[in-house]
Each structure stands twice: as structure tokens, then as C-alpha cells.
C-alpha positions as CSV (number, residue, x, y, z in Angstrom):
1,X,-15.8,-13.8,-80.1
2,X,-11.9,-14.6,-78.3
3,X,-10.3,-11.6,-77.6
4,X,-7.3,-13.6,-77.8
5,X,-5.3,-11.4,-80.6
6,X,-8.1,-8.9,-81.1
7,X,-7.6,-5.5,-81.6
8,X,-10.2,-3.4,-79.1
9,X,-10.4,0.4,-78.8
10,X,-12.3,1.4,-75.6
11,X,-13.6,4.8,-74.9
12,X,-14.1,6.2,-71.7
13,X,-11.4,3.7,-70.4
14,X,-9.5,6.7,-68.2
15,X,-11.1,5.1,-65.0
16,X,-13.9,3.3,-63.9
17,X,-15.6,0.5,-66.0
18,X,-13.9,1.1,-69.0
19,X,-10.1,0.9,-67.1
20,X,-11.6,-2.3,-65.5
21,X,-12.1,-3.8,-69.6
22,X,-8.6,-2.7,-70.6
23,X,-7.1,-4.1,-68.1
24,X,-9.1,-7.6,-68.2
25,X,-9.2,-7.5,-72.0
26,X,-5.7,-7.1,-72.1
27,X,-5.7,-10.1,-69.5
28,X,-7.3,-12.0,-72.3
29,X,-4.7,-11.4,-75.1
30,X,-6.2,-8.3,-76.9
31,X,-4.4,-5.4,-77.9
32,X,-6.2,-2.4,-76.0
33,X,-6.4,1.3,-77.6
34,X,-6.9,3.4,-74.6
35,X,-9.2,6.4,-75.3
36,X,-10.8,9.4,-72.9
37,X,-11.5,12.5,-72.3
38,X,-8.9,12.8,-69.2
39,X,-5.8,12.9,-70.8
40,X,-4.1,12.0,-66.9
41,X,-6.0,8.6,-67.3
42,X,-5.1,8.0,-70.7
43,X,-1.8,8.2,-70.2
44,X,-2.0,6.1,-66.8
45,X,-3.8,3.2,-68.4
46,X,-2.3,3.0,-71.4
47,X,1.8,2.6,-69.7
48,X,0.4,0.4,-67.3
49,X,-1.7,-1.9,-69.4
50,X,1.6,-1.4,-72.1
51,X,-0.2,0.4,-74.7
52,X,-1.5,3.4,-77.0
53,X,-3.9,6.0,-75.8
54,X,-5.1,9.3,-76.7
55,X,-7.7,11.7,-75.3
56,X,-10.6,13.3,-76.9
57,X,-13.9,13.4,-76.9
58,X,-15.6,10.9,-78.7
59,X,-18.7,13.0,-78.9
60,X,-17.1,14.3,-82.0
61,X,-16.7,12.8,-84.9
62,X,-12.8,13.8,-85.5
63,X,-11.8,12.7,-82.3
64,X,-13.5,8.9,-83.0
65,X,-11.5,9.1,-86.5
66,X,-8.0,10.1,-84.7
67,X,-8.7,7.1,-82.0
68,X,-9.1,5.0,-84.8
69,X,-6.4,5.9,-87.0
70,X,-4.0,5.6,-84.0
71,X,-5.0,2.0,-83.3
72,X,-4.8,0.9,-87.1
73,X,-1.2,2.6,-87.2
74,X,-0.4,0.6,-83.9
75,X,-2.3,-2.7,-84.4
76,X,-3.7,-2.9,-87.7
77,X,-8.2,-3.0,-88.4
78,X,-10.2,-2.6,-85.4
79,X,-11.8,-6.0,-84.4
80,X,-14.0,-4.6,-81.2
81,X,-15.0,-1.2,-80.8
82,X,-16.1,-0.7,-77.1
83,X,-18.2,2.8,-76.7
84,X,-18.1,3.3,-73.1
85,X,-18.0,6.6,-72.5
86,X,-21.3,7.9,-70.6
87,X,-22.0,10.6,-68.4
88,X,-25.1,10.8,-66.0
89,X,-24.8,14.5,-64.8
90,X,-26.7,16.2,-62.0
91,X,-30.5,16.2,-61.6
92,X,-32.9,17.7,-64.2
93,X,-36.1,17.3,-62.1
94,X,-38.8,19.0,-64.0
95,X,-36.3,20.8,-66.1
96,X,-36.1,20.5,-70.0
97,X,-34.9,23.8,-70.6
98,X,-31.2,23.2,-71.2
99,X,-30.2,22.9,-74.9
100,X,-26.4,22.6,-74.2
101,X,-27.4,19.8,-71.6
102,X,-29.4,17.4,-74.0
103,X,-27.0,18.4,-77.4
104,X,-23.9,17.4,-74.5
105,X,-26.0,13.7,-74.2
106,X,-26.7,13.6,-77.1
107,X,-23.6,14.0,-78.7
108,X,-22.2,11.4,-76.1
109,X,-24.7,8.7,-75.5
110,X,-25.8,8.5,-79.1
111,X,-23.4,10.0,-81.8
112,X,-20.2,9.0,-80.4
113,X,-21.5,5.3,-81.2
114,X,-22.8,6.5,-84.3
115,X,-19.4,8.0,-85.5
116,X,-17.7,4.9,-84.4
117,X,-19.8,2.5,-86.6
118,X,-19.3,5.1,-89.5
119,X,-15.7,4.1,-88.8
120,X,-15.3,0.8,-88.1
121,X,-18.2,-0.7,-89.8
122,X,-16.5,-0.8,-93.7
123,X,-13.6,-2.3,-93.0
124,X,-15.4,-4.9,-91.0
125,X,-17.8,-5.8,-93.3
126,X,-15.2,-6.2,-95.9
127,X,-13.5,-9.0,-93.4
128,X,-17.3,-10.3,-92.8
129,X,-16.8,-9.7,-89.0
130,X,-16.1,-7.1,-86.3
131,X,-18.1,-6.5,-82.8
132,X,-19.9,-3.2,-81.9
133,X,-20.3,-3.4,-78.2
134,X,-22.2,-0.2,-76.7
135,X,-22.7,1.1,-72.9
136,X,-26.1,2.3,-72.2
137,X,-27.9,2.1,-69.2
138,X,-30.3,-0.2,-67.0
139,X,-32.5,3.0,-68.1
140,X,-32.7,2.2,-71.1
141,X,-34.9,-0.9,-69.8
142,X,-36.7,1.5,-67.1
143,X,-36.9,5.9,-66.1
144,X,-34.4,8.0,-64.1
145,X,-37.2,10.6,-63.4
146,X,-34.9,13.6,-62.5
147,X,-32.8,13.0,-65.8
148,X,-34.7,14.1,-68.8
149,X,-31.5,13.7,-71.4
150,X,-29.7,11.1,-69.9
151,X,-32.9,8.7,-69.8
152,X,-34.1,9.6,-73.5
153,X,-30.4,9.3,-75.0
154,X,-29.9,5.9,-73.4
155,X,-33.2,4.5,-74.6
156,X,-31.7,6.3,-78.1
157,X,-29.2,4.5,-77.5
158,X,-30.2,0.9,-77.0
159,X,-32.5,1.4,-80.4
160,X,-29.3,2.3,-82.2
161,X,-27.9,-0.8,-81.1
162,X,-31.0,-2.8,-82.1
163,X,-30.9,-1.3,-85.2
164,X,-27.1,-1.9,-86.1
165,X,-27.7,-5.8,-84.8
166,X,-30.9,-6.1,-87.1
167,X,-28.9,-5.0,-90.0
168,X,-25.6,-6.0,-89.7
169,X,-26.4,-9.4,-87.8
170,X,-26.1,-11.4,-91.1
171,X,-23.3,-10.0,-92.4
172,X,-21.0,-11.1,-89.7
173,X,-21.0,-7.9,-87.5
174,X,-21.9,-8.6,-84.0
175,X,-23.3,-6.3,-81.8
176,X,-23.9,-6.2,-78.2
177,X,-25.8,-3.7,-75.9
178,X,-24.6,-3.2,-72.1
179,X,-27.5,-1.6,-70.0
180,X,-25.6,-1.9,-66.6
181,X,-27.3,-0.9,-62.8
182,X,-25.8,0.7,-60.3
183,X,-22.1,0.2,-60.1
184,X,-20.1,-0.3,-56.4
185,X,-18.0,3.1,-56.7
186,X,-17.2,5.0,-53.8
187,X,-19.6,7.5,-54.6
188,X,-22.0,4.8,-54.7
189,X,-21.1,3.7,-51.5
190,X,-21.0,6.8,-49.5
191,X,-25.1,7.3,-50.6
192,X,-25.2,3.8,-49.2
193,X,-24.0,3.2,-45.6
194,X,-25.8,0.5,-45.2
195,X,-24.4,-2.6,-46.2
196,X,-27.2,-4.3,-46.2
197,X,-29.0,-2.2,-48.4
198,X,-30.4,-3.5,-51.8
199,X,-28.9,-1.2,-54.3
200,X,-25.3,-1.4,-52.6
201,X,-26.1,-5.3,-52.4
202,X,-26.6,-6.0,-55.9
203,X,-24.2,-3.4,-57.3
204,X,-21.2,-4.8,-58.9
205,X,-17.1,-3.6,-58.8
206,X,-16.0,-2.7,-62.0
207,X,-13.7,-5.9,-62.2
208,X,-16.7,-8.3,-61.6
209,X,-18.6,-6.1,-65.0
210,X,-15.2,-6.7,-66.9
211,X,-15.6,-10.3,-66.3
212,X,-19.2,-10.5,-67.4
213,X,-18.2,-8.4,-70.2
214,X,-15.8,-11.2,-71.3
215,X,-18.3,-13.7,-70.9
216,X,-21.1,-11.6,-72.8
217,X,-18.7,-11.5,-75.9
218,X,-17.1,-14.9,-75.6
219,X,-21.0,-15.3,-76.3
220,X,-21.5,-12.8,-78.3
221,X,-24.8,-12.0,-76.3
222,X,-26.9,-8.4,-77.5
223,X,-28.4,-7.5,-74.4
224,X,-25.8,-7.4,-71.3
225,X,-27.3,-7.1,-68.1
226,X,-25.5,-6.8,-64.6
227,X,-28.8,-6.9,-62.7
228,X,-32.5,-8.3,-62.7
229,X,-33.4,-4.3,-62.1
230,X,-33.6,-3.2,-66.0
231,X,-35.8,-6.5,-67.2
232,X,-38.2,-6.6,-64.1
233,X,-39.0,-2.6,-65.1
234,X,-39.2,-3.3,-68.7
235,X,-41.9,-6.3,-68.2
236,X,-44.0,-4.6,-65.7
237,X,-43.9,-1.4,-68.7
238,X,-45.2,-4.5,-71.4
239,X,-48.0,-5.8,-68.9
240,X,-49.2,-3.0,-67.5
241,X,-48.2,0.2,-69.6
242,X,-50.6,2.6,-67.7
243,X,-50.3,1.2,-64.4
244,X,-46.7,1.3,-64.9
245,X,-46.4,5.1,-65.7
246,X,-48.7,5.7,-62.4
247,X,-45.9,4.0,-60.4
248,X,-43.1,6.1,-61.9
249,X,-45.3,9.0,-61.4
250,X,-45.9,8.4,-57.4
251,X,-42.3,8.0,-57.0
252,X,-41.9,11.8,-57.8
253,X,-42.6,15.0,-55.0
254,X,-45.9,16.2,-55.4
């Protein structure tokens, strides 16, 4: 798909990957709905990138249907919907205790893509096209040992993809999963002195993922990767599952 002309609505696009798609997208002729839960970035983006916004958060199901109503009063149907919007939190090593942590993911990393189909998806399928394009994580390829929710709502997340592509796939509805690595932020970089060191060497700026976003939907591609990271775990899991839970396992304190 062109994003020439396109209406897009982007969540989490306050700051980091997502401001980095508004802008480029925008670059690329499409009318940009800015959407997030800082209502300071919303309203930053949106002037500068000489649109709408409004903050919420999309991990409920009014907030997804206000975002959406606000880009059909502005633009007219939704041609992309973008969910961005992720949150990796602090470490959960050994800890599976905390209800309001996983219903928090949960409601993020899966629902907020489920309420957003439940929005978009009827009007598109009426037209006969529309793209769902969905932020997971690498992990959903591989295991973030110290994060419990965040690892099991991301692989949630990738099968809820899967699942929308299997169905909707011949009906005209596109649908691409992003399952990006480490990102060069400066928090990134501050854990990683070292130049020269692997993760900081393969991790990309926000700007270079908005351009390999493009390209992904100019392609309309389902799995997005920014890294061989995700795919080398995944096919070590297929070959060797055993072996491959022994590794995870020896990378945790005893």
C-alpha cells in the first residue's frame, strides 16, 4: 500500500517510534491522526506535523472509538490503523504475582489492537481494503526472562495478528506484524558505552524504523523485522525446543 493520500491513525505516536512514523508518513502524503497517552506530545506532534491528535489510552475501548471518530470527522474512513503503543515496564524476575501488572499489558499489548480492529475492520471490509499494522516485540520471536507479562502479551500479540491476517487476508484487509529489537534511545545508549558493542551496533534510530516501516507497507509485508535477533531465536526454539529452553534457563541467576 502508498500512503500517498491515506488516512493513518497512530497510537503511541507522543515520542519515540511512533513520532518517527507520523512524521515520515506524513513525509509520504498521508494524513496522520496523532494519538497517546501524553497529552504534552500529542499536542507537540500533531501542530508540528500540521494535524489532529488527542490523548487517551488506547487500552480502552472508548478511548480507541474517540481516536477514531476524530480522524473520520477530520479525514474521512481510516485506511491504516498503526497500534504502536507498548510499554516494557521494570523487571518481573521470578514474580507473577501482580494482577494490575499483567491486566495493565494486557489491556495494552493485546486489547488496544483488539478494540481497534472492532473499529476499523467494518468499514474496511465494506471498501474491500484497509491495513492493520501492529507493534509487538522481537519477543514475540524469543523470551525477556525477567518480564513475565510483557513476554506473554507480545507473543498474544503476534498470534492476534496471525489470526486477523489468516482471516481477513482475502478479503482485502492487510495486516502486518512489527516485532522490532532494541531501539538506539538514549536510554539505550547509556546501558551501552561501548560503541562497539553488539546490541548498540545493530540497534536502529527511530527514523531508520520509520523508513523500514514505509518499505514493509509499500510491501505490504506480515512480519516486520528490524534485526536478525527475533528469527535466529525462533529457529533455534523449532530445532531444538528442549535444548533451547536449557539455554534461556542458564542465562538466569541461579
Amino acid at each position: 500500500m502508498n500512503l500517498a493520500g491515506k488516512v493513518v491513525v497512530i497510537t503511541g505516536s507522543g515520542g519515540g517510534i511512533g513520532e518517527a512514523c507520523a512524521r515520515r508518513f506524513t513525509a509520504e502524503g498521508a494524513r496522520v491522526v496523532v494519538t497517546d497517552i501524553d497529552p504534552v506530545g500529542v499536542e507537540r506532534v500533531s501542530r508540528e506535523i500540521g494535524s489532529v491528535g488527542l490523548a487517551g489510552d488506547i487500552g480502552v475501548e472508548a478511548s480507541v472509538r474517540a481516536v477514531a471518530d476524530l480522524a473520520r470527522r477530520t479525514y474521512g474512513e481510516i485506511d491504516v490503523w498503526f497500534s504502536n503503543a507498548g510499554r516494557s515496564g521494570p523487571s518481573q524476575l521470578g514474580d507473577i504475582q501482580d494482577n494490575a501488572r499483567w491486566e495493565a499489558a494486557w489491556g495494552l499489548h493485546v486489547m488496544s489492537h483488539v478494540y481497534a480492529a472492532r473499529e476499523v475492520l467494518p468499514s474496511m471490509l465494506a471498501r474491500g481494503d484497509g491495513y492493520l499494522l501492529q507493534t509487538s516485540s522481537v519477543i514475540a520471536l524469543a523470551i525477556e526472562s525477567d518480564k513475565a507479562a510483557y513476554t506473554v502479551t507480545k507473543h498474544a500479540a503476534l498470534s492476534l495478528a496471525e489470526w486477523l491476517a489468516v482471516s481477513y487476508r482475502r478479503k482485502g484487509i492487510k495486516v502486518s506484524c512489527f516485532c522490532p529489537g532494541p531501539m538506539a534511545t538514549p536510554m539505550l545508549l547509556a546501558g551501552y558505552p561501548d560503541e562497539n558493542h553488539p546490541v548498540r551496533k545493530r540497534a536502529l534510530s527511530p527514523s531508520q524504523v520509520a523508513d523500514l516501516l514505509v518499505r514493509a507497507i509499500d510491501d505490504e509485508r506480515f512480519l516486520i523485522l528490524d534485526s536478525p535477533v527475533g528469527l535466529d531465536s525462533w529457529q533455534s526454539r523449532i530445532t531444538d525446543y528442549e535444548n533451547w529452553i536449557d539455554e534461556q534457563a542458564a542465562r538466569l541467576p541461579g
